[in-house]
PyMOL Python script that loads the backbone (N, CA, C, O; Angstrom):
from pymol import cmd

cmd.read_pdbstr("""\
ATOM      1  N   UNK A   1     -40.670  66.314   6.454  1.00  0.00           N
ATOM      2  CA  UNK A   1     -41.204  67.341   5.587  1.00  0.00           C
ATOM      3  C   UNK A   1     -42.602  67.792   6.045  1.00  0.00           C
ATOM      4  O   UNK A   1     -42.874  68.992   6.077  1.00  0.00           O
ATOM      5  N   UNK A   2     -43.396  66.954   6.361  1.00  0.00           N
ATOM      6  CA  UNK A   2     -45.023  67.021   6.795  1.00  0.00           C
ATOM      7  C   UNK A   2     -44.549  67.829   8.272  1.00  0.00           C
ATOM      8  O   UNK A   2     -45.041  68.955   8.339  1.00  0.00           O
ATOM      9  N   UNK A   3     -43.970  67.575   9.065  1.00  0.00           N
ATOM     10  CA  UNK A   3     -43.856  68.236  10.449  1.00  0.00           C
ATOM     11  C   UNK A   3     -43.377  69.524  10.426  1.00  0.00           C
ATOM     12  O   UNK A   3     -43.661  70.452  11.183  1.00  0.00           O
ATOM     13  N   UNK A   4     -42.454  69.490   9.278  1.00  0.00           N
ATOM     14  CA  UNK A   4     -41.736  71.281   9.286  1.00  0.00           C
ATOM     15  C   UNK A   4     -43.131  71.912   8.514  1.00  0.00           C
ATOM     16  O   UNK A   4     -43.379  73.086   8.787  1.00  0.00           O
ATOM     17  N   UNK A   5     -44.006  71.249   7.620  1.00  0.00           N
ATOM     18  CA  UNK A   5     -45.209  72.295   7.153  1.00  0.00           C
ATOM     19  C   UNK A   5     -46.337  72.541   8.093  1.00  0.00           C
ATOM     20  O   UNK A   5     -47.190  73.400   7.868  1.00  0.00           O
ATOM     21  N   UNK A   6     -46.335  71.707   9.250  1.00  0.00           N
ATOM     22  CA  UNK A   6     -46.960  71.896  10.402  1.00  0.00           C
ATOM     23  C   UNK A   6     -46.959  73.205  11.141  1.00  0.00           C
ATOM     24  O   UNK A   6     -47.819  74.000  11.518  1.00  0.00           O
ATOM     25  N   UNK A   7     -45.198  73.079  11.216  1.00  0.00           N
ATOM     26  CA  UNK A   7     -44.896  73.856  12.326  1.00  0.00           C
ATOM     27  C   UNK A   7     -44.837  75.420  11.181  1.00  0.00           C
ATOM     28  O   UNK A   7     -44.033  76.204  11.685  1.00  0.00           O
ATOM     29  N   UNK A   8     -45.196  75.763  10.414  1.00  0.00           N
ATOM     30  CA  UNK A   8     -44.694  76.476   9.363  1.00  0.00           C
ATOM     31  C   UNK A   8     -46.642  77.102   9.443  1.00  0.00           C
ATOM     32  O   UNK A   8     -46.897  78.296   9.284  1.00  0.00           O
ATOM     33  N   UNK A   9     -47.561  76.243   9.656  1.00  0.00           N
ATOM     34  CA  UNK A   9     -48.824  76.611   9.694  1.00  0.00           C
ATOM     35  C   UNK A   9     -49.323  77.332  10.859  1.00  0.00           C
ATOM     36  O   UNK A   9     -50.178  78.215  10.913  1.00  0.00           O
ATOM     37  N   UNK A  10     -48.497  76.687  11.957  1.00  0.00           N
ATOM     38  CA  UNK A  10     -48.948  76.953  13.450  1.00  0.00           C
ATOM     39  C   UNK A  10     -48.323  78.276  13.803  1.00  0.00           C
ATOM     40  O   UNK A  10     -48.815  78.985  14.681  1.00  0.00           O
ATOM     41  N   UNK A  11     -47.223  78.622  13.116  1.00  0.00           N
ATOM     42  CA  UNK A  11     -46.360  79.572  13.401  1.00  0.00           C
ATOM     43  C   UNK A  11     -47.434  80.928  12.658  1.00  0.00           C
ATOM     44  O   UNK A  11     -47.812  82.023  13.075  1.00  0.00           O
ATOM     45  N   UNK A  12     -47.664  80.068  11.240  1.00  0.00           N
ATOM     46  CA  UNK A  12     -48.359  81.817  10.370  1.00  0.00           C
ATOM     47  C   UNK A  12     -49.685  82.113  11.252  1.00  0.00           C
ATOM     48  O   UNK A  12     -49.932  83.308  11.416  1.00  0.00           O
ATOM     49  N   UNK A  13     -50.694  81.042  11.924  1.00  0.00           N
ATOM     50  CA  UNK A  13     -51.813  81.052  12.627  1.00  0.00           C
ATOM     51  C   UNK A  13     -51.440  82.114  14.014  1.00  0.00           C
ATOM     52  O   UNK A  13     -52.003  83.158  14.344  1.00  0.00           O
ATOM     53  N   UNK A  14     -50.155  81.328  14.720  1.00  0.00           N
ATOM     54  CA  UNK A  14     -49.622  82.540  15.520  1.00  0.00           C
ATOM     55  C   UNK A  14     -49.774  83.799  15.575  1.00  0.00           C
ATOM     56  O   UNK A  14     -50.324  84.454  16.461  1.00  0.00           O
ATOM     57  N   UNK A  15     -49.147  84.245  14.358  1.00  0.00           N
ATOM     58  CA  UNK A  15     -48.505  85.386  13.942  1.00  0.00           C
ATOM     59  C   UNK A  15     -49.935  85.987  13.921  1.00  0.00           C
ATOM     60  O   UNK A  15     -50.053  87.128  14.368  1.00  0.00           O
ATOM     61  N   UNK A  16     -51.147  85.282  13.405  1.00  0.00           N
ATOM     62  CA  UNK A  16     -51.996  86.178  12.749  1.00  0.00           C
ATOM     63  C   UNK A  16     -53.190  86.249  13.730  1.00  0.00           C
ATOM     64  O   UNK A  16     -54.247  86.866  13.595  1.00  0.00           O
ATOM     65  N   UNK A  17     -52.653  85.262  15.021  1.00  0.00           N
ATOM     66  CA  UNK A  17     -53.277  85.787  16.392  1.00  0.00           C
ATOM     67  C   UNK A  17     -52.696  86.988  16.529  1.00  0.00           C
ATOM     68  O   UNK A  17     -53.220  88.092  16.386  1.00  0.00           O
ATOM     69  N   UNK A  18     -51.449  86.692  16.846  1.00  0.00           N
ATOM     70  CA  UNK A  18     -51.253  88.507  17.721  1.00  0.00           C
ATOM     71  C   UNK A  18     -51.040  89.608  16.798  1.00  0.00           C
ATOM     72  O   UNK A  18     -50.316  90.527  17.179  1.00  0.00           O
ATOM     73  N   UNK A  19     -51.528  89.651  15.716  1.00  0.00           N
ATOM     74  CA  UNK A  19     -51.529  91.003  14.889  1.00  0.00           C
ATOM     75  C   UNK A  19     -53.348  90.790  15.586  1.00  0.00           C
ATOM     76  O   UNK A  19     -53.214  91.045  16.783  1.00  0.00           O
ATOM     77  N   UNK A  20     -54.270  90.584  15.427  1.00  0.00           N
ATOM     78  CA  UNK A  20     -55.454  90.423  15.401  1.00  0.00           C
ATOM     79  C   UNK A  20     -55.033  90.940  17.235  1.00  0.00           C
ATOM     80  O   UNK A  20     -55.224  92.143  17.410  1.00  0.00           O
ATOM     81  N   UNK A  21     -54.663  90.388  18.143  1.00  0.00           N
ATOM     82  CA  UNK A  21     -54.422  90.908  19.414  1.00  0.00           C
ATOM     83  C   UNK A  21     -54.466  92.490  19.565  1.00  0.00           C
ATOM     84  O   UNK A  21     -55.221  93.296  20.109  1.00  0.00           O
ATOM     85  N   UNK A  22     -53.249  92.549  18.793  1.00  0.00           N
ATOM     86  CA  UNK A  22     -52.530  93.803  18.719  1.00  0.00           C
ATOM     87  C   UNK A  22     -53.232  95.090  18.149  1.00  0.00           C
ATOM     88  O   UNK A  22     -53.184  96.180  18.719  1.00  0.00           O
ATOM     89  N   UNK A  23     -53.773  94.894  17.174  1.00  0.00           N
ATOM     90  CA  UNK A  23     -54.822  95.805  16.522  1.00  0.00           C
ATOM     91  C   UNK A  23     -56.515  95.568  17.025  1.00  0.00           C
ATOM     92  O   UNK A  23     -57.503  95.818  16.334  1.00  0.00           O
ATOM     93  N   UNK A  24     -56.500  95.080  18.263  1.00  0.00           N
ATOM     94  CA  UNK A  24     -57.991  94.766  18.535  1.00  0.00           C
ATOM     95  C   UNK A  24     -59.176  94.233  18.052  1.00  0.00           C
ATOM     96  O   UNK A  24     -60.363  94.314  18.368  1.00  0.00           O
ATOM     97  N   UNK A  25     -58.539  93.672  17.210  1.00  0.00           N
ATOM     98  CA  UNK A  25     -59.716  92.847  16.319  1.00  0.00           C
ATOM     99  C   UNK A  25     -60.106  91.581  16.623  1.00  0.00           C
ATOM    100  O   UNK A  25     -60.582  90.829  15.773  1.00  0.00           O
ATOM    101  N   UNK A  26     -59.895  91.179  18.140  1.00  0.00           N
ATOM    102  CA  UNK A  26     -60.032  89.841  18.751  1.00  0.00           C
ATOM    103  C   UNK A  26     -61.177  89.201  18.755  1.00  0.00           C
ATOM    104  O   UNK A  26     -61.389  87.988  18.779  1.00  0.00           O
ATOM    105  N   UNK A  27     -62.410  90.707  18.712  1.00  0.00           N
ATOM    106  CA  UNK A  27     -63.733  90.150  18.947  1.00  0.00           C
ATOM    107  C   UNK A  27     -64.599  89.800  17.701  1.00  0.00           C
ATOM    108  O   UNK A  27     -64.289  90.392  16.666  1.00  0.00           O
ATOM    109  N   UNK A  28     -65.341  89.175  17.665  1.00  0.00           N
ATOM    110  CA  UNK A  28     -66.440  89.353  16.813  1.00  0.00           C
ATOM    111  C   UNK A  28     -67.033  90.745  16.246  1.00  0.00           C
ATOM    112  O   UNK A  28     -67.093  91.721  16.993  1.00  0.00           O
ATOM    113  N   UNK A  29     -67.387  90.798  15.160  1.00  0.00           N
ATOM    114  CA  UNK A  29     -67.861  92.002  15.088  1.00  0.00           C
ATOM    115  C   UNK A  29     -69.103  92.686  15.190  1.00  0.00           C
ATOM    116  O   UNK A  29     -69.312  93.864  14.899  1.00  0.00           O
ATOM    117  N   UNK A  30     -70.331  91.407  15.858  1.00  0.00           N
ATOM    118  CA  UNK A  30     -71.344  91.688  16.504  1.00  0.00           C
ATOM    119  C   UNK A  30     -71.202  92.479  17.995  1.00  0.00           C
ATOM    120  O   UNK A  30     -71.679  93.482  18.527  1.00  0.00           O
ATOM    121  N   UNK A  31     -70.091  91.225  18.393  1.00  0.00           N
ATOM    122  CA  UNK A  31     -70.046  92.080  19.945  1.00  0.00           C
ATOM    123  C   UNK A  31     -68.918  93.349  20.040  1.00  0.00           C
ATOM    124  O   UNK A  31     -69.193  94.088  20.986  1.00  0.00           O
ATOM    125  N   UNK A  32     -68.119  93.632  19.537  1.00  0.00           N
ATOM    126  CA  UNK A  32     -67.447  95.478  18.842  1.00  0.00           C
ATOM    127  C   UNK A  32     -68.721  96.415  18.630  1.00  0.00           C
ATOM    128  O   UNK A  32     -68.874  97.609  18.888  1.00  0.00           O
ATOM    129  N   UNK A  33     -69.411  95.660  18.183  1.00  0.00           N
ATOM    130  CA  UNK A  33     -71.251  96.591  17.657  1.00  0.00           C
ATOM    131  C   UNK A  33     -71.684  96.591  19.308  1.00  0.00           C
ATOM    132  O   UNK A  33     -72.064  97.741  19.525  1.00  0.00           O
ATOM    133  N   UNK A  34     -71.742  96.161  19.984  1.00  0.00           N
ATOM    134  CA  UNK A  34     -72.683  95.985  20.801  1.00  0.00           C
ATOM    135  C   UNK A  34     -72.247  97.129  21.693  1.00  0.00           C
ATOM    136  O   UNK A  34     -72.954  98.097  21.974  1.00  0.00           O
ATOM    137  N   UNK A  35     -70.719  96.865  22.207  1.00  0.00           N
ATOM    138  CA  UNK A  35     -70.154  97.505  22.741  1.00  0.00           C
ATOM    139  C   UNK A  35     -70.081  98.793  22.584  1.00  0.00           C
ATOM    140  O   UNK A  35     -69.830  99.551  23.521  1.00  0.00           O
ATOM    141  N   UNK A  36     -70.341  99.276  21.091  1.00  0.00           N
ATOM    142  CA  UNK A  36     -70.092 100.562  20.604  1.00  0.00           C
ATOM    143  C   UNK A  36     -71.863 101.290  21.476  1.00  0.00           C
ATOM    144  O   UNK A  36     -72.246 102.131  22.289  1.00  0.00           O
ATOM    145  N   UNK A  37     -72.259 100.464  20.767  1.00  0.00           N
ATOM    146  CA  UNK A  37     -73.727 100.856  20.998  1.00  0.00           C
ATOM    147  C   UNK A  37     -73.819 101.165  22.440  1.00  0.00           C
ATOM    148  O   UNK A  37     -74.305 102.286  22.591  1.00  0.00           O
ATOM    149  N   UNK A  38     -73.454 100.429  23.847  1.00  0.00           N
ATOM    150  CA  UNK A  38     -73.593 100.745  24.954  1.00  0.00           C
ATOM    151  C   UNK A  38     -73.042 101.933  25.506  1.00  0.00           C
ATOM    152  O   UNK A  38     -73.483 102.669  26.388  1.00  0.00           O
ATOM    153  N   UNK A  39     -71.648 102.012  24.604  1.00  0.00           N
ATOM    154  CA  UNK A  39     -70.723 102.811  24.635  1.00  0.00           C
ATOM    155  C   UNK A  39     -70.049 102.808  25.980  1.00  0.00           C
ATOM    156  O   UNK A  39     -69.945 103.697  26.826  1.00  0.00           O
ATOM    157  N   UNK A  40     -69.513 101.248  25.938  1.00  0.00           N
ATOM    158  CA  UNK A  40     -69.258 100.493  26.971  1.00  0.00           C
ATOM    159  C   UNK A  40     -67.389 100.977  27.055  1.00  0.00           C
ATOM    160  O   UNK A  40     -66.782 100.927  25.986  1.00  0.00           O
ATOM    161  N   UNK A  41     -66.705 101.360  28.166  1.00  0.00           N
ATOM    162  CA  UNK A  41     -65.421 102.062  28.364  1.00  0.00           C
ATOM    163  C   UNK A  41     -64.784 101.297  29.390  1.00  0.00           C
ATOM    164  O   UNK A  41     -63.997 101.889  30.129  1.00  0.00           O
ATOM    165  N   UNK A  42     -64.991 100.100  29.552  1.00  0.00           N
ATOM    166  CA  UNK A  42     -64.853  99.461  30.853  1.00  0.00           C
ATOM    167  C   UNK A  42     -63.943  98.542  30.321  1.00  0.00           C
ATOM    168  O   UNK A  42     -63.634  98.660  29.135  1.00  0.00           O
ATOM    169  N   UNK A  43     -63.312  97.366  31.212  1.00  0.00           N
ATOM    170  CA  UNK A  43     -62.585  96.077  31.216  1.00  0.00           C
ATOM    171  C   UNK A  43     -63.404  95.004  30.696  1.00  0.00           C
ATOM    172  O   UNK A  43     -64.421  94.576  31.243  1.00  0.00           O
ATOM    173  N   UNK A  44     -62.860  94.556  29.513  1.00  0.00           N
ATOM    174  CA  UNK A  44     -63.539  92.935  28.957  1.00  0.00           C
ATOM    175  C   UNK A  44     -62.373  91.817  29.503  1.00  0.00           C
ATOM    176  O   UNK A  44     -61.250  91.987  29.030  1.00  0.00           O
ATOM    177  N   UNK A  45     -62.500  90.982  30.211  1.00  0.00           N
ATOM    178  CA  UNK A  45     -61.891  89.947  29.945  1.00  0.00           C
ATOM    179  C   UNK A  45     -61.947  88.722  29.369  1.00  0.00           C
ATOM    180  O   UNK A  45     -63.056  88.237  29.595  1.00  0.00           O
ATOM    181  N   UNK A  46     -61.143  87.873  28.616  1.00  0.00           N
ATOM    182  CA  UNK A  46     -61.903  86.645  28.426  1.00  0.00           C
ATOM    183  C   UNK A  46     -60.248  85.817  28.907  1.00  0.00           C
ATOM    184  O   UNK A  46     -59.180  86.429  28.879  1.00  0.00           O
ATOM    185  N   UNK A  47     -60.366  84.557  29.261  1.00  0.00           N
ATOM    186  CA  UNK A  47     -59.384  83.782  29.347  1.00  0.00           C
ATOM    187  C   UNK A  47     -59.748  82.269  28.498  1.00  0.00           C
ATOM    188  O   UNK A  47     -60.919  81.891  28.539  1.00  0.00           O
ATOM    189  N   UNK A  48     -58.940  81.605  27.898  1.00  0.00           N
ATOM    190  CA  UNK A  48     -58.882  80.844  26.469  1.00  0.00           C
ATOM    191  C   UNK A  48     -57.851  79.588  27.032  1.00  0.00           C
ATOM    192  O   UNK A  48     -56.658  79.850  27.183  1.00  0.00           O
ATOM    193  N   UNK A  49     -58.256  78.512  27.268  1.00  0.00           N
ATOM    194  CA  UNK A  49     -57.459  77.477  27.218  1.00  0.00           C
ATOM    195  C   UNK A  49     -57.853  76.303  26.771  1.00  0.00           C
ATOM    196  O   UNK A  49     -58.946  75.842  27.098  1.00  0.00           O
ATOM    197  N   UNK A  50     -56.765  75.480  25.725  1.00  0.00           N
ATOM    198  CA  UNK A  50     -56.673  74.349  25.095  1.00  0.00           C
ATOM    199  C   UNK A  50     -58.018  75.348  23.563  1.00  0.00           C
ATOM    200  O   UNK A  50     -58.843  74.631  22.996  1.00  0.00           O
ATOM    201  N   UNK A  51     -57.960  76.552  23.280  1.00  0.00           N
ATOM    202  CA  UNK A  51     -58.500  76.612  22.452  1.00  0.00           C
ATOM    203  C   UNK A  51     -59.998  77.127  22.980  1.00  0.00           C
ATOM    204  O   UNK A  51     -60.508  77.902  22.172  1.00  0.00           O
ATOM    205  N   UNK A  52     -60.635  76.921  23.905  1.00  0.00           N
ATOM    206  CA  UNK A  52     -62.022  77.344  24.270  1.00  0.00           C
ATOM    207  C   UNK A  52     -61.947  77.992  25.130  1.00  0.00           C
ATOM    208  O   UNK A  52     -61.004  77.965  25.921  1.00  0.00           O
ATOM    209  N   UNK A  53     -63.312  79.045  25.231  1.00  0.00           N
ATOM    210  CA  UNK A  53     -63.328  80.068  26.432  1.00  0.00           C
ATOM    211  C   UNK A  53     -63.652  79.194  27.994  1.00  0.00           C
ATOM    212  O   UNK A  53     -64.603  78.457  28.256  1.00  0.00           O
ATOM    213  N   UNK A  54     -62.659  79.534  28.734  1.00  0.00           N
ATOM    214  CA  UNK A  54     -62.645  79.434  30.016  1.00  0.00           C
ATOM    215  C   UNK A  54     -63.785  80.088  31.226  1.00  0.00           C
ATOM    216  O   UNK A  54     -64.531  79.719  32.133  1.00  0.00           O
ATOM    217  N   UNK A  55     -63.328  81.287  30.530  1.00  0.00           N
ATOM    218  CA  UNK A  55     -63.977  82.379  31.796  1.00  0.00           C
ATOM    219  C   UNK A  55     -64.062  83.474  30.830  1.00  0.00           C
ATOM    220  O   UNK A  55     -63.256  83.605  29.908  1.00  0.00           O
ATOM    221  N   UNK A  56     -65.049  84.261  31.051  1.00  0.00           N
ATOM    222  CA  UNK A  56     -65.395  85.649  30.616  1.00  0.00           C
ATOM    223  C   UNK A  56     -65.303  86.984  31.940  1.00  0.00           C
ATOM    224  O   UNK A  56     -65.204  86.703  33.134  1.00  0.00           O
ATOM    225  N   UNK A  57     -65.338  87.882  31.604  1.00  0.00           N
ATOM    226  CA  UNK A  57     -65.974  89.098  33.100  1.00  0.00           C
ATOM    227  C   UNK A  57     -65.579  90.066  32.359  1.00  0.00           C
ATOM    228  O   UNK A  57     -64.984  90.038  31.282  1.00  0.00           O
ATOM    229  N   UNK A  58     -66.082  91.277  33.241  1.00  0.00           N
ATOM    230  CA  UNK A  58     -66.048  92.675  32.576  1.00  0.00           C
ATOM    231  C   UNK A  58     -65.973  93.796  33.589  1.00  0.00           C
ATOM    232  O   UNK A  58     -66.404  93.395  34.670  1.00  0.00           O
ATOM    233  N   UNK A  59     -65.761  94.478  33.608  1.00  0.00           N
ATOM    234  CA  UNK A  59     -65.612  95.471  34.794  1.00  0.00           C
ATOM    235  C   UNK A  59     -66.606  96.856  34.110  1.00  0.00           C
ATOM    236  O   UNK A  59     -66.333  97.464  33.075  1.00  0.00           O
ATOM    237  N   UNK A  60     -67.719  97.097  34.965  1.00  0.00           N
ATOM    238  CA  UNK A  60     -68.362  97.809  34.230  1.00  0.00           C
ATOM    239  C   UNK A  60     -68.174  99.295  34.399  1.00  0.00           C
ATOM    240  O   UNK A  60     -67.908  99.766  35.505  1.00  0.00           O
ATOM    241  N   UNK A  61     -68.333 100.184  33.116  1.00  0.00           N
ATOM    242  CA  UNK A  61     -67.888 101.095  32.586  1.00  0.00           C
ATOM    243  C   UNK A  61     -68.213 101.747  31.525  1.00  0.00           C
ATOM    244  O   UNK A  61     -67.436 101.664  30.573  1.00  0.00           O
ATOM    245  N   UNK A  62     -69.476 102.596  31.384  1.00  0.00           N
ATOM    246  CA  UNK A  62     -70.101 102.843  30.559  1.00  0.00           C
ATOM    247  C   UNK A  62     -70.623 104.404  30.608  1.00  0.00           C
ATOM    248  O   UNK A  62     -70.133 105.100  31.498  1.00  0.00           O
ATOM    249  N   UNK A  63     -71.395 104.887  29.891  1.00  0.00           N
ATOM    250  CA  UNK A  63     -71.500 106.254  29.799  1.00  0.00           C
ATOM    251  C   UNK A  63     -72.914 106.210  29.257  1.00  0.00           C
ATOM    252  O   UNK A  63     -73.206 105.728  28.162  1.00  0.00           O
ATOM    253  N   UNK A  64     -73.728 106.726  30.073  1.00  0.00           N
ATOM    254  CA  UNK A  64     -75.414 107.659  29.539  1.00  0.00           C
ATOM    255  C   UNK A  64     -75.464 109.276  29.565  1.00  0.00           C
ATOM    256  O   UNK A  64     -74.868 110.083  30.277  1.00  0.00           O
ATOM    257  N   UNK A  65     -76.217 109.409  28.727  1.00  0.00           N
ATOM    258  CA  UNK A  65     -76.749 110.667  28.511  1.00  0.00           C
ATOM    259  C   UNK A  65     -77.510 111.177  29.969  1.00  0.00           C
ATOM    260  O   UNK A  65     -78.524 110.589  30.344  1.00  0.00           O
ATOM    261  N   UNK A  66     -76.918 112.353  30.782  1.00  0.00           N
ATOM    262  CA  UNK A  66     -77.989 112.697  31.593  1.00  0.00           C
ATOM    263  C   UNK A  66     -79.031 113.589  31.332  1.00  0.00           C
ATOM    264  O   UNK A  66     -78.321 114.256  30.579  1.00  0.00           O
ATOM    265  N   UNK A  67     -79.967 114.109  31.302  1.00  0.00           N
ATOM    266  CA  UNK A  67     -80.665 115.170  30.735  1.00  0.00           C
ATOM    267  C   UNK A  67     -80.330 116.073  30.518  1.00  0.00           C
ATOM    268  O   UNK A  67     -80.840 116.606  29.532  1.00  0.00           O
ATOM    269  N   UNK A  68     -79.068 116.978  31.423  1.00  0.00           N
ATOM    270  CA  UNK A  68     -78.248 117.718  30.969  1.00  0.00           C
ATOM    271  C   UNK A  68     -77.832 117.781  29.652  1.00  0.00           C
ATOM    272  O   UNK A  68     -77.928 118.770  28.924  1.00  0.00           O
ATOM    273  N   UNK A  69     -77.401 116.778  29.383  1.00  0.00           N
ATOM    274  CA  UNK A  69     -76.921 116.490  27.772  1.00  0.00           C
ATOM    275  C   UNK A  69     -75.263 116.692  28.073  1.00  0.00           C
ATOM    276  O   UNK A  69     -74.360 117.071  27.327  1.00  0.00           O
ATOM    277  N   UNK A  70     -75.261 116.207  29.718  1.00  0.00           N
ATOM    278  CA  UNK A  70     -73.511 116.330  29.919  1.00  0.00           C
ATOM    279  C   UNK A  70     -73.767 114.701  29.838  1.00  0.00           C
ATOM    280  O   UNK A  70     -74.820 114.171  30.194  1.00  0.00           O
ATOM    281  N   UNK A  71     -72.203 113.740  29.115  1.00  0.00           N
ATOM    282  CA  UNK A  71     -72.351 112.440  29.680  1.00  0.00           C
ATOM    283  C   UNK A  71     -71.775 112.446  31.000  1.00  0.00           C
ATOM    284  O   UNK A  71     -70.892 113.232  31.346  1.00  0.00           O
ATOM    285  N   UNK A  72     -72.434 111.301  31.945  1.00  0.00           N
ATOM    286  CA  UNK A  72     -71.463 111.067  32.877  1.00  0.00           C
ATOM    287  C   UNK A  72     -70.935 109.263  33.202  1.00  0.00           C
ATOM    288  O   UNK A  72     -71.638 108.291  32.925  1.00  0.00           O
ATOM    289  N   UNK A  73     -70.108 109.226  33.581  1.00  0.00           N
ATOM    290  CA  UNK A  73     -69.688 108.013  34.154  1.00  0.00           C
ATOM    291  C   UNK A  73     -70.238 107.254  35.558  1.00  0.00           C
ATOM    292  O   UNK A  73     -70.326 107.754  36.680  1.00  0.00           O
ATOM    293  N   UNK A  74     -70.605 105.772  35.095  1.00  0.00           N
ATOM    294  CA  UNK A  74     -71.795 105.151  36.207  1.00  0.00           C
ATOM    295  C   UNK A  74     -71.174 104.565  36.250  1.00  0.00           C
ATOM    296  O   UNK A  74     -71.298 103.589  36.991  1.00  0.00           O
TER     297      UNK A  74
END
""", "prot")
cmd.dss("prot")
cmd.show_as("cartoon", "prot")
cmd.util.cbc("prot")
cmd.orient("prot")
C-alpha cells in the first residue's frame, strides 16, 4: 500500500515537471526577469542529474538599442 502511494506521488511530481517544461515555467522567476530585462533571445541550457544542476551554458543572443533606434542583433 505505502509503495503504490509512492509511486502515485512520483508519478503526480512527474506530471507536474513536464507541464512546468512544457509551458516554460522551468525557471525561477528572478532569472525569466533577468532575461526579459537583457532581452536575452539566445539558447539557455541547463543539464540536471540525480536531481542537481550538472552543467549550465547559453549561447549568446541578445538585442541593444543602436542609436538609430533600429534594434540589432550582436
Amino acid at each position: 500500500m505505502i509503495e503504490t502511494e509512492t509511486y502515485r506521488a512520483e508519478d503526480k511530481s512527474f506530471l507536474e515537471f513536464r507541464h512546468k517544461v512544457r509551458v516554460s515555467e522551468i525557471l525561477s522567476s528572478s532569472t525569466v526577469q533577468l532575461l526579459r530585462d537583457l532581452r536575452f533571445n539566445g539558447r539557455l541550457s541547463v543539464v540536471i542529474q540525480n536531481g542537481q544542476v550538472l552543467k549550465s551554458g547559453y549561447e549568446e543572443g541578445y538585442f541593444r538599442k543602436m542609436e538609430s533606434g533600429i534594434s540589432a542583433h550582436l
